[in-house]
C-alpha positions in Angstrom: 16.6 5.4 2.1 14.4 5.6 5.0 10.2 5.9 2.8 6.6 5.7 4.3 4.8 2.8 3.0 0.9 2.5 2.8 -0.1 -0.7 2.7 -4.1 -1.5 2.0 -6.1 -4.5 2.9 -3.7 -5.8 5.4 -5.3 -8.6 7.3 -5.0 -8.3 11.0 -2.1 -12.0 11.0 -0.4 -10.2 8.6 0.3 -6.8 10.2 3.0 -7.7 12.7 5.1 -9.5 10.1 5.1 -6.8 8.0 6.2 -4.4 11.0 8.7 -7.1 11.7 10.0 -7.1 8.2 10.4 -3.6 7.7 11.2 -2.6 11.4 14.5 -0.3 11.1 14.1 0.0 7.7 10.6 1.6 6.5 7.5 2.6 8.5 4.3 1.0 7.3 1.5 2.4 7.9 -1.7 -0.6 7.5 -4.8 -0.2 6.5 -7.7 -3.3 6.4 -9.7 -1.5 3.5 -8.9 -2.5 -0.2 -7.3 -0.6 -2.7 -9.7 1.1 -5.2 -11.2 4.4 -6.6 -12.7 5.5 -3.0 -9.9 4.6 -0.7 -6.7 5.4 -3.2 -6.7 9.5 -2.5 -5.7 8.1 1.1 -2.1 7.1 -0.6 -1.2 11.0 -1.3 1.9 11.2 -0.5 3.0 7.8 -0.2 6.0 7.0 -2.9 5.2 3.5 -2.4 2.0 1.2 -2.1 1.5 -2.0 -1.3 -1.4 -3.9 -2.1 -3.3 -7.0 -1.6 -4.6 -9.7 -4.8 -8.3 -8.1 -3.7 -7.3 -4.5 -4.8 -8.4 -2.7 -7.6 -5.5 -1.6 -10.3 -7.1 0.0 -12.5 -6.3 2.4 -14.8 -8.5 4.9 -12.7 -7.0 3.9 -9.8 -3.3 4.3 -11.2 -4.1 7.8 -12.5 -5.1 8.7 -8.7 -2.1 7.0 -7.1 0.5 8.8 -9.2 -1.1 12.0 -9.0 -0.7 12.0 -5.2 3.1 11.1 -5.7 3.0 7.3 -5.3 5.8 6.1 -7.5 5.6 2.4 -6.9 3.3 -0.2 -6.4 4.1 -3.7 -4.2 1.9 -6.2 -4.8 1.4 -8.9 -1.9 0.4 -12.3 -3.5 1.4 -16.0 -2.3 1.2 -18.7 -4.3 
């Protein structure tokens, strides 16, 4: 299955692996804002989200996601 992904807070070294990794597979789309009550209406329509350790996850914030169809939530962590 062939899904948009929206990924928030992507830092500008990280944005060409993530094309890499998903090239063929799933179109991300990046954004270098963080995930939180003001930027999460930009998900609608995205099934999936990925996010960085700086977002916001909130119950607010997961109310807003789902109403605007996101269905799952990848979080991006090393360590």
């Amino acid at each position: 299955m062939h899904v948009e992904i929206l990924a928030f807070g992507v830092q500008a070294d990280e944005k060409p692996l993530m094309e890499r990794a998903f090239a063929g597979h799933h179109d991300v789309r990046s954004l270098d804002v963080f995930l939180n009550e003001d930027t999460a209406p930009v998900a609608a329509g995205y099934e999936i989200v990925s996010s960085s350790v700086n977002s916001d996850l909130s119950g607010r914030v997961l109310r807003i996601l789902a109403a605007g169809g996101t269905r799952m939530i990848a979080q991006r962590s090393t360590g």
